[in-house]
C-alpha positions, 0 to 999 in steps of 0.5 A, spaced: 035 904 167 040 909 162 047 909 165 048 915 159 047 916 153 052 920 148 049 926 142 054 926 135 053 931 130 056 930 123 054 933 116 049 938 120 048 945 115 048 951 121 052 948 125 058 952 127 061 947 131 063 942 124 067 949 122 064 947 115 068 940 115 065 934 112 070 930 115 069 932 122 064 930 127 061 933 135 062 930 141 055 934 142 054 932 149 055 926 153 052 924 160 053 919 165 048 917 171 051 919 178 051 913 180 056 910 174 061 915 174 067 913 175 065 906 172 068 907 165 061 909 162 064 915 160 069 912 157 065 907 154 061 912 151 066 916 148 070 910 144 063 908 141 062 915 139 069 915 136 068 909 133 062 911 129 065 917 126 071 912 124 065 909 120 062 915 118 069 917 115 070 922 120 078 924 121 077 928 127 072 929 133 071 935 137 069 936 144 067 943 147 068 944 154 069 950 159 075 951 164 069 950 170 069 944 167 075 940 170 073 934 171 071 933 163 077 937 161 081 932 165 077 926 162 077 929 154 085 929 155 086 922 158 082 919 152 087 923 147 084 929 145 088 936 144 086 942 147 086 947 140 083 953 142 081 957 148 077 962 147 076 967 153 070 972 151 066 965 148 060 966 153 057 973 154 053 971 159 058 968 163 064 971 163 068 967 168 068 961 162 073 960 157 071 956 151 076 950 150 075 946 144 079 939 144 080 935 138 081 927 136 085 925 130 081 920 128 086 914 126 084 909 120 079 913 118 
């Protein structure tokens, strides 16, 4: 039985998200099953991620969230990341969502 399960990309050629940056990772994407939310799995998760890029000698970690998404862009904040950028016309297809992208400085890196 799986509670989540977290996807970290760092060092990967192509992807825009990195921004080029050697010293950056992706909190890709991050799940948690419905009947362990609000149990710290998400939390738990994410700390393991972050601790991971600190290992790889990342600075920052990156979430990319949209407005539709409350409940993650209150999740992401709680955990100490910064909304940087929000960009309104980031998705043609759905132009109700705006792109926000959060970062985390990443101490003792």
């Amino acid at each position: 039985m799986s509670l989540g399960g977290a996807t970290v990309a760092i060092g990967t050629l192509g992807l825009d998200m990195l921004e080029g940056r050697t010293d950056l990772t992706v909190l890709w994407d991050i799940r948690v099953s419905p009947g362990h939310r609000r149990g710290r799995v998400g939390q738990a998760l994410f700390e393991a991620a972050e601790a991971w890029a600190r290992r790889q000698g990342c600075r920052e970690l990156k979430v990319e969230t949209q407005n539709v998404n409350v409940r993650a862009c209150r999740f992401y904040a709680a955990l100490g990341c910064q909304l940087r950028i929000v960009r309104d016309e980031a998705y043609p297809q759905c132009p109700w969502e705006t792109q926000f992208l959060w970062y985390k400085p990443l101490r003792d890196a």
